[in-house]
C-alpha positions as CSV (number, residue, x, y, z in Angstrom):
1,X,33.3,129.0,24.0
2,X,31.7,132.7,24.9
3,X,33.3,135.7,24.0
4,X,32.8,139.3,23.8
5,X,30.2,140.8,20.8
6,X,33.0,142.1,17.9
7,X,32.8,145.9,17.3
8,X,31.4,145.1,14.1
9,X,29.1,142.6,15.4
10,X,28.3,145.6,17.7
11,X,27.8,148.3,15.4
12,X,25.9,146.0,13.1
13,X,23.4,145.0,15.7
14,X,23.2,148.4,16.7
15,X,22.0,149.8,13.2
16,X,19.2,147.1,13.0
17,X,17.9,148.3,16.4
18,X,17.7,151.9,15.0
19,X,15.7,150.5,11.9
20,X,13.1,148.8,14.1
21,X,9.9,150.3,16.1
22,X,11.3,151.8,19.5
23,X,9.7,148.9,21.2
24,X,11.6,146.3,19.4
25,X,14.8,148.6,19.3
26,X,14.5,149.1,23.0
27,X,14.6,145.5,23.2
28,X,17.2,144.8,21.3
29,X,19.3,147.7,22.4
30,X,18.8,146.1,26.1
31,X,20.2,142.7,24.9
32,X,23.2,144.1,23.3
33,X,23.9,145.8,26.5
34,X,24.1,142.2,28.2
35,X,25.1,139.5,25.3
36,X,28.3,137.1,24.7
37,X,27.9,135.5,21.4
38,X,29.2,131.4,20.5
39,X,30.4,130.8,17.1
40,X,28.6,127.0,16.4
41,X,30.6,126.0,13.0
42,X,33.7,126.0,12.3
43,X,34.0,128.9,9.7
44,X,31.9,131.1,12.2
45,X,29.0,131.4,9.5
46,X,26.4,130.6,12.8
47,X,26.7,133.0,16.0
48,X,24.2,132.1,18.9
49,X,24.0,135.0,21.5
50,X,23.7,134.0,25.1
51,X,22.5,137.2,27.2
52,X,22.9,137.5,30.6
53,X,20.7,136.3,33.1
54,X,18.2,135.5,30.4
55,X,17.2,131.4,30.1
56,X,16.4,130.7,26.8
57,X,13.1,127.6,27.0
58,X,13.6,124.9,24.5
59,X,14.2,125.7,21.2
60,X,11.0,126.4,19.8
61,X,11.7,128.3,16.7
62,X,13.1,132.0,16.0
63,X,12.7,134.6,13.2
64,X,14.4,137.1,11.2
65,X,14.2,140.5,12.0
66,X,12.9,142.2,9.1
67,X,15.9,143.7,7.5
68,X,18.0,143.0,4.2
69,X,21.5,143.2,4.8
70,X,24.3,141.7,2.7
71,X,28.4,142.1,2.4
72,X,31.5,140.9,0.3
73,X,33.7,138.2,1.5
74,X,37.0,138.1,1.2
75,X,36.9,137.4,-2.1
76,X,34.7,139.5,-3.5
77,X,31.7,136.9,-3.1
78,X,27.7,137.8,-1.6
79,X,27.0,137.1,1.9
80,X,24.1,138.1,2.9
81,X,23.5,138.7,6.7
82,X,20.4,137.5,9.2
83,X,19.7,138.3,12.4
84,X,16.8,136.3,14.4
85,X,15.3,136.2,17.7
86,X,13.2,133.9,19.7
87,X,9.6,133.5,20.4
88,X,10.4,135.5,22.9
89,X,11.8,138.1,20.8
90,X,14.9,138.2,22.5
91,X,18.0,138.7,20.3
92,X,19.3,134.8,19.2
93,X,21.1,134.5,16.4
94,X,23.4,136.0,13.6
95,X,23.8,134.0,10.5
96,X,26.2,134.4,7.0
97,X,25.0,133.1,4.3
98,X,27.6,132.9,1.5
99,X,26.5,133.0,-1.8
100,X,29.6,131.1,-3.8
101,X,30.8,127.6,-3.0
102,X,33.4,127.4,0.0
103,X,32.9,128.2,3.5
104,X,32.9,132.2,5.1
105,X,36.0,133.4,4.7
106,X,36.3,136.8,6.1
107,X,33.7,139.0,6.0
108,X,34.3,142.9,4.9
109,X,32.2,144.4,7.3
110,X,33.2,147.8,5.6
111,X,30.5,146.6,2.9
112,X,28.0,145.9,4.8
113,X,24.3,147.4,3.9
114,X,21.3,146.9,5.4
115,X,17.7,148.2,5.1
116,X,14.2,147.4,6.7
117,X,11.7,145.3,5.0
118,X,8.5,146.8,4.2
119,X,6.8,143.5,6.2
120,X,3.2,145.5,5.8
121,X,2.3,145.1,9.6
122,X,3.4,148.0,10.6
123,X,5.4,151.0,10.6
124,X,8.7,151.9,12.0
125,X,6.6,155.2,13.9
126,X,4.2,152.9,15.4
127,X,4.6,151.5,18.8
């Protein structure tokens, strides 16, 4: 089922943009603007973004855009944090990847931190 973007989805998505090149955070920034999200297992580690008037082709592959970011769990445990796009480059998904055995339990988006990669293609100046 589709549902609003949390604010900490939100804000989250929002400080990646401002790490990117302004092409790429233009782009993202203009999804954001227009995106419900879907959580697709059950402890909500997968959320797939659906943005309006946008039709995704066939799944064709995605990729990560090139950031570190990580958090504590509930209790305490890693989860590190991905967010990918398409080939398009549209935004597509946000993933948790916990760390300890056990599903997600509640992410403390308080602890959240998240830097670019140095990818060595380009820089964040660069159009």
């Amino acid at each position: 089922m589709l549902r609003d973007l949390t604010e900490q989805e939100r804000d989250f998505i929002g400080e990646v943009a401002q790490l990117l090149d302004p092409s790429a955070r233009d782009a993202l920034l203009a999804d954001l603007r227009n995106v419900r999200a879907e959580s697709t297992l059950s402890d909500h580690s997968l959320i797939r973004f659906h943005i309006d008037g946008y039709s995704r082709a066939e799944y064709v592959g995605q990729h990560a855009y090139p950031i570190e970011a990580s958090m504590k769990d509930q209790d305490g445990a890693t989860v590190g944090v991905l967010l990918y796009a398409d080939p398009n480059n549209r935004l597509f998904e946000l993933e948790f990847l916990r760390w300890a055995d056990g599903p997600l339990l509640n992410p403390d988006w308080a602890s959240i931190k998240v830097e670019l990669v140095d990818t060595g293609d380009r820089r964040k100046d660069e159009p």
